[in-house]
C-alpha positions as CSV (number, residue, x, y, z in Angstrom):
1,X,55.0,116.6,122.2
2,X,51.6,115.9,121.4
3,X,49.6,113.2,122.6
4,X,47.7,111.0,119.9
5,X,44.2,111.6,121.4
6,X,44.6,115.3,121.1
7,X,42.6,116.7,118.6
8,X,45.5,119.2,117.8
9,X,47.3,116.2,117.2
10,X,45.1,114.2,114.7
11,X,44.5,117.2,113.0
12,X,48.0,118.7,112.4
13,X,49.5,115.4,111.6
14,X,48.7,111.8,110.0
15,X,47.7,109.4,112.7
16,X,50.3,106.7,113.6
17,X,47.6,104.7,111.4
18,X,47.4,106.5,108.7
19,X,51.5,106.9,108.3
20,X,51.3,102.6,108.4
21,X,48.8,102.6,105.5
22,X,50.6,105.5,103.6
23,X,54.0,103.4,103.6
24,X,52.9,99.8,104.2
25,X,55.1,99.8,107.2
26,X,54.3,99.1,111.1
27,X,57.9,99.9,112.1
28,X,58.9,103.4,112.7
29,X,62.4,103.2,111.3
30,X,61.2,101.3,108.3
31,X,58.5,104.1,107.8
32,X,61.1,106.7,107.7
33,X,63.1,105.1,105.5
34,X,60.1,104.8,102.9
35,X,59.1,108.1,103.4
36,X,62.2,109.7,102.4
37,X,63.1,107.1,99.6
38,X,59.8,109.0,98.6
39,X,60.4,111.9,99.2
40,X,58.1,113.5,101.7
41,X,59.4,115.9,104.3
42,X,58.7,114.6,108.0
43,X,59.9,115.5,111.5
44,X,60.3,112.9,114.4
45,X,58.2,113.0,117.5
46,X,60.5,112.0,120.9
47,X,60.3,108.4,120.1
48,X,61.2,108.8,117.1
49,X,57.8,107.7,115.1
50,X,57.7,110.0,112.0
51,X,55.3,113.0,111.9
52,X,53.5,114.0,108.8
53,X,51.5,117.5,107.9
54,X,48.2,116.3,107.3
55,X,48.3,119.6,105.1
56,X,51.2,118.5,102.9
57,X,50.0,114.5,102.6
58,X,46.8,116.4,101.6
59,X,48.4,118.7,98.8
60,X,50.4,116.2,97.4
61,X,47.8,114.0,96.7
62,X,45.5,116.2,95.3
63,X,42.7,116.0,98.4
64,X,40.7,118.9,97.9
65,X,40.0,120.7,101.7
66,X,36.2,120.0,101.4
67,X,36.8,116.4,100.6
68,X,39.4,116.2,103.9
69,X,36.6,118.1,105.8
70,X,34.5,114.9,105.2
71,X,36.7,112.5,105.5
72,X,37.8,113.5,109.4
73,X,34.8,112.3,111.4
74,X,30.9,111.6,111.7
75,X,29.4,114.8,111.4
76,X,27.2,116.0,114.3
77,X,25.4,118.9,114.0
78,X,22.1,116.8,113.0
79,X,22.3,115.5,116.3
80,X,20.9,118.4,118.5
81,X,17.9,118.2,116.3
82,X,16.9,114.6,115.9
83,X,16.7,114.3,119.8
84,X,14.7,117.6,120.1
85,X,12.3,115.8,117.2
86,X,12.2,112.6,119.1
87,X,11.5,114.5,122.3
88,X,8.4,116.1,121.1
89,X,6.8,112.7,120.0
């Protein structure tokens, strides 16, 4: 199984975070209780925590993919080019 600080991980399935805000729940077994008593289709990882497509959490709530995009992480590729302009000050 995947660890949670792969980046495979994160971005195949909802963070262990982002399932607790999704159903209001800390508690694995109480998560999976809500999220079928709603209806979404999950698997279990070996202990049992549920795992959610970030694709199908996506679709159902209408996120649009360049709006996900955004939402993932800082963005970066500014970076290489503010150092090269503070290096030639």
């Amino acid at each position: 199984m995947h660890s949670v600080q792969t980046d495979r991980y994160i971005d195949i399935y909802l963070t262990p975070s982002e399932i607790e805000r999704l159903t209001g729940r800390k508690y694995a077994k109480v998560q999976r209780k809500v999220l079928a008593a709603r209806g979404w289709k999950f698997e279990l990882d070996a202990d049992g925590r549920p795992l959610l497509l970030r694709e199908l959490h996506d679709q159902r709530l209408g996120v649009r993919a360049s709006t996900a995009k955004r939402a993932r992480g800082p963005r970066l590729e500014g970076l290489s080019s503010h150092r090269r302009a503070k290096a030639a000050e």
